[in-house]
C-alpha positions in Angstrom: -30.9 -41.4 12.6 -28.6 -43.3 9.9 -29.4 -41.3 7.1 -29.4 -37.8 9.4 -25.8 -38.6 10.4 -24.8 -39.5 6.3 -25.9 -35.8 5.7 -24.3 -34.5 8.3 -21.0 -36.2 7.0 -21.3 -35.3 3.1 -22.4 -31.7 3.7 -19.1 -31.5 6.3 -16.8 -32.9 3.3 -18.5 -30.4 1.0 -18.0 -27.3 3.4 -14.9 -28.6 4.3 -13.7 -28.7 0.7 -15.0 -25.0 0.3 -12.7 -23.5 2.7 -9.5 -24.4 1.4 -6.5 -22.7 2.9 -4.4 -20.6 1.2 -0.6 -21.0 0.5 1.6 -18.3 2.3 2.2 -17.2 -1.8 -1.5 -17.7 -2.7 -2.3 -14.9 0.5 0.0 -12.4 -0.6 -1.1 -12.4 -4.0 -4.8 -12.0 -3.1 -3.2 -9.0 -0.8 -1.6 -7.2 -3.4 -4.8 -7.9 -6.5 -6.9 -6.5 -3.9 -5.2 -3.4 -3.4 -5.6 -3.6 -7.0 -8.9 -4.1 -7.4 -10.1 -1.8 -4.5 -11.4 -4.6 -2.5 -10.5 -3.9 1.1 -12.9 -7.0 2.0 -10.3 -9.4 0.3 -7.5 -7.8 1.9 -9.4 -8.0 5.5 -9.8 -11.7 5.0 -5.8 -12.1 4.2 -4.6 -9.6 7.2 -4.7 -10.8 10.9 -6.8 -9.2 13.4 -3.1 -7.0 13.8 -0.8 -6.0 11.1 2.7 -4.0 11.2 4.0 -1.9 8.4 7.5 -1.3 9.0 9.6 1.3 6.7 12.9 2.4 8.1 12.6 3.1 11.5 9.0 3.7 11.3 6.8 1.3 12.9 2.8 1.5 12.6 1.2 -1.0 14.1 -2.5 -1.2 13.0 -5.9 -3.2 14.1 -8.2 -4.1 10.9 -10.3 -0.9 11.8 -7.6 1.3 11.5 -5.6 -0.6 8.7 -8.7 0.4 6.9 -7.9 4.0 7.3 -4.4 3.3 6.1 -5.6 1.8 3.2 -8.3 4.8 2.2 -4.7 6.8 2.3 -3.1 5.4 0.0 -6.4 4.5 -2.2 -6.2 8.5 -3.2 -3.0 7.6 -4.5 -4.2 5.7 -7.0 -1.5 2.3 -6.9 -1.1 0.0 -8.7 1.0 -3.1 -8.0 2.8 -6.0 -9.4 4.4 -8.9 -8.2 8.0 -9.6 -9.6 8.8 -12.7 -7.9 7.5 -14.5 -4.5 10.3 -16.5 -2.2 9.8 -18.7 0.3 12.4 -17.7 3.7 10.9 -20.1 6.5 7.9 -19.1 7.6 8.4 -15.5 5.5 7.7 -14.3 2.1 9.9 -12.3 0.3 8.3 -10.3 -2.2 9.7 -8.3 -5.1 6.7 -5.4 -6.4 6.2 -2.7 -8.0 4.1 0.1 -6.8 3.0 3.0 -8.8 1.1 5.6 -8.3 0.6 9.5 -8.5 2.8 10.4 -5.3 5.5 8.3 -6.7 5.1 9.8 -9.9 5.3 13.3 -8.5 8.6 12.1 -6.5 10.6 11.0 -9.9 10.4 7.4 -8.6 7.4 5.7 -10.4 7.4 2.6 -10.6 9.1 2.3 -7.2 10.6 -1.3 -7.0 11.3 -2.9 -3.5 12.0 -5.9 -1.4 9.3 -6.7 1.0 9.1 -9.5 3.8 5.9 -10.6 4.6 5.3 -12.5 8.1 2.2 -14.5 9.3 0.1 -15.6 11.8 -2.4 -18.9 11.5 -1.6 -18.0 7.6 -2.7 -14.4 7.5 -0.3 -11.4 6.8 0.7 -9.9 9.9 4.1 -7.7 9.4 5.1 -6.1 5.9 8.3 -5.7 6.5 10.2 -3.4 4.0 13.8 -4.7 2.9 15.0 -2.4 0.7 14.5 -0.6 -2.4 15.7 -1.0 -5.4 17.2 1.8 -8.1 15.6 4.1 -5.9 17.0 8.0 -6.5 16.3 8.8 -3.6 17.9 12.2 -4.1 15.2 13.4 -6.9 12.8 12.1 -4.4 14.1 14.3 -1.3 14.6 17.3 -3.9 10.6 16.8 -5.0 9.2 16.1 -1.9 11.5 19.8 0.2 10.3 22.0 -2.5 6.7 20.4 -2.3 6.5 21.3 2.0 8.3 24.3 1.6 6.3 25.9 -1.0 3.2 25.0 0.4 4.2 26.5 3.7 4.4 29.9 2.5 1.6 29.9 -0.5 -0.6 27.2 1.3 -0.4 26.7 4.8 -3.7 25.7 5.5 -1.9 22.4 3.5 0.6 22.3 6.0 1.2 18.7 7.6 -0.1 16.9 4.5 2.8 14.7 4.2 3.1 13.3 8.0 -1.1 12.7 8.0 -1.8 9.5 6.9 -5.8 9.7 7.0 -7.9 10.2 3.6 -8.4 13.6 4.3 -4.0 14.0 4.5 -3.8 12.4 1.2 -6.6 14.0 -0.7 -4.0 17.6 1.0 -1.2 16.3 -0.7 -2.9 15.5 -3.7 -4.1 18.6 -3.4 -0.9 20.4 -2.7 1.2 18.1 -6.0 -1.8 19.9 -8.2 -1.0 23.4 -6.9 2.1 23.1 -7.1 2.7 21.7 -10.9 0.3 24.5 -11.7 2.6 27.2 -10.2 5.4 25.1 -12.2 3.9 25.3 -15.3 3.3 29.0 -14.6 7.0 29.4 -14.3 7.7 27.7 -17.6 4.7 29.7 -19.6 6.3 33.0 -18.1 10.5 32.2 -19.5 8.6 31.0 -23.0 7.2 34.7 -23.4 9.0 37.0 -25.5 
C-alpha cells in the first residue's frame, strides 16, 4: 500500500510538472505562431470556450466551433503575423502586430500594423480587442476596396456579397473577385501601351 501511494505521488509531480501554465504573453504568442503555422489545434487550446473579436463597432462573438470558421476565412488570405512588442495592462495584453496578407496587399495597406488588447479568462484569450491602427491609409484602402464591389456588381454579380461573408466559401469570392479584377486592370494597361 506504501509503495502504491509513493507512485501515485511521483507520477502526480511528473504530470503536474507537464502541464505548466502559460504566461498571459507566452498564450498570445502561441496564438499568433499558430495562425502562422496553420495549426488551429494550438490556437483552440489558447482561446476560451468563447471569444470576441471586436473591430470598430463591429462585435462577433464566436464559440470554438464557429471561431473555426472564422479562422478558415482568413486562412484563404494567406497571413502572416508578427509580434512587435507585448505589454502587460492589468489583466490585458497589449499587442503591437503586423498582419499581412493578400487582401491587405490588394488594399495598398500590407503589412497592416495595429494595436490590439487581448483579454482572458482562467488564462485563455477571450476578447481581441482592436485599438487602433497604425499608418493605416485608410483612403487607398476605401478607394481599392469601392472599385472592387462596384466592378464586381456589374461584371460579376454572382460575386456579389463577398466582402460582408465571412465563411471560406466568402473569402475564396473575394479572392476570386481581387484575381478578376487585376486581370481586367492589367487589360486596361496592355490596351493604352498599344500603338
Amino acid at each position: 500500500m506504501r509503495n502504491t501511494l509513493i507512485i501515485l505521488l511521483v507520477l502526480s509531480l511528473f504530470t503536474g510538472c507537464g502541464t505548466k501554465k502559460l504566461s498571459r504573453q507566452e498564450t498570445v504568442t502561441t496564438y499568433y505562431n499558430a495562425y502562422d503555422s496553420g495549426d488551429f489545434n494550438k490556437i483552440k487550446a489558447v482561446i476560451h470556450d468563447s471569444i470576441t473579436l471586436v473591430s470598430g463597432d463591429f462585435v462577433m462573438p464566436f464559440n470554438k466551433t464557429s471561431f473555426k470558421e472564422f479562422y478558415k476565412w482568413d486562412s484563404i488570405f494567406k497571413p502572416t503575423y508578427e509580434i512587435l512588442q507585448l505589454t502587460e495592462d492589468n489583466n490585458d495584453i497589449i499587442a503591437t502586430i503586423t498582419q499581412k496578407n493578400i487582401r491587405n496587399g490588394f488594399l495598398k495597406n500590407n503589412p497592416l500594423k495595429l494595436h490590439i488588447k487581448v483579454s482572458f479568462v482562467t488564462g485563455k484569450i477571450t476578447k481581441l480587442e482592436e485599438l487602433d491602427y497604425i499608418d493605416v491609409n485608410w483612403t487607398a484602402w476605401n478607394q481599392e476596396k469601392d472599385s472592387l464591389v462596384d466592378w464586381i456588381k456589374v461584371n460579376h454579380p454572382e460575386l456579389d456579397g463577398f466582402v460582408n461573408d465571412m465563411t471560406m466559401t466568402g473569402a475564396m469570392n473575394y479572392l476570386k473577385a481581387i484575381e478578376l479584377f487585376e486581370k481586367k486592370r492589367k487589360l486596361e494597361i496592355q490596351k493604352l501601351h498599344q500603338p
